[in-house]
Each structure stands twice: as structure tokens, then as C-alpha cells.
N, C-alpha and C positions, 0 to 999 in steps of 0.2 A: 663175434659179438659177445662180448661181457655176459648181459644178460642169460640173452639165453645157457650162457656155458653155465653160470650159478645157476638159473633153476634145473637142468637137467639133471647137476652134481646132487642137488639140495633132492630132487624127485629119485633120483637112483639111488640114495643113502639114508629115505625116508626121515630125511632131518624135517624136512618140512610140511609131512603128510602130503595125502592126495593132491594134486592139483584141481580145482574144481573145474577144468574143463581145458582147452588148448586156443593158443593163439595161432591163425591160419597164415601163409603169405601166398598171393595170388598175382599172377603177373598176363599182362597179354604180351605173347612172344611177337606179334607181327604187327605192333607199336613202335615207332619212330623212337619213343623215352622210354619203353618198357616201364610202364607205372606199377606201382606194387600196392596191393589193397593188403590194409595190415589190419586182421579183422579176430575175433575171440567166438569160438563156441562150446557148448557144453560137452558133443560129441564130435567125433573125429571122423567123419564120413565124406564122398563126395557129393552130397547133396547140396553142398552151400556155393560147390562150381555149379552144377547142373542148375540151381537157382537165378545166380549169377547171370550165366551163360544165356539164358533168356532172353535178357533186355540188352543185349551185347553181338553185335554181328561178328566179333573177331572172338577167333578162340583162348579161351582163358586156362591157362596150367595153374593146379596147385605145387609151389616151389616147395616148402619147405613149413614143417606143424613146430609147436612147441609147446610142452605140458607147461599150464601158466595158466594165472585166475585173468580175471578183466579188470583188477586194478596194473598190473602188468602190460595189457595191452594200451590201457591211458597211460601209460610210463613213454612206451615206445612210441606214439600217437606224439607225446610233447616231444620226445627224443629228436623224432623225424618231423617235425613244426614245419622246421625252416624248407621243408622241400614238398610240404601239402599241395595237393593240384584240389580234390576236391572230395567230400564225406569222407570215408577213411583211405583213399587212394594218393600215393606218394610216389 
């Protein structure tokens, strides 16, 4: 993914300063379509699965983080439009 490859370059070479927080991707493995919630926080913990995971009878993996603001995550959000199921899950 484009993306994410420029801002990890642009984060590891301090071209771009800090990132103000990370975009998360989260998936349930024992889903039929495997949906991916493409979701932004400030910090990088597993509390936003344990949160998640709540209201959720199937279990949810954190796939993959990326250092990145939340104008970033609206990028990806339009990116992934065309394959929206429902709030930020794709």
C-alpha cells in the first residue's frame, strides 16, 4: 500500500515530524468476508480490541498499526469507499 509505505519512509527520516497518533486495522478471522475496521488512535495499545471485542461475539485480531494522523485515516476511509459494509468497517 503506497500509503502507508510514504508515511513510514516520511516517519523514519523525520521529514515529516511526529505522527499524531496511528491508524489501526482490525479484522475477525472467523468471518465469512473477513471485514477490516480501518479505525485511527492517539495511542497504540490493545485496548481499542478489548473495547471492540465487547460488543462482538467473534474474536477480533489487531492485523497491522501504522504511524499516521486522522486526516490519513479519512484518505483510506474514501480509498476503501467502494467496499464500506458499515461505520468504519470494510
Amino acid at each position: 500500500m503506497a500509503l502507508a509505505e510514504e508515511r513510514f519512509r516520511q516517519y523514519q527520516s523525520g521529514e515529516r515530524g511526529r505522527p499524531t497518533g496511528f491508524i489501526y486495522f482490525i479484522t475477525c478471522m472467523s468471518s465469512v468476508h473477513y471485514p477490516i475496521k480501518i479505525g485511527w488512535s492517539a495511542s497504540l495499545t490493545d485496548s481499542r480490541v478489548t473495547s471492540l471485542q465487547t460488543g462482538n461475539p467473534n474474536v477480533l485480531t489487531m492485523i497491522a498499526t501504522l504511524p499516521a494522523t486522522q486526516e490519513d485515516e479519512r484518505k483510506l476511509h474514501l480509498y476503501f469507499s467502494h467496499l464500506h459494509v458499515r461505520g468504519e468497517w470494510f
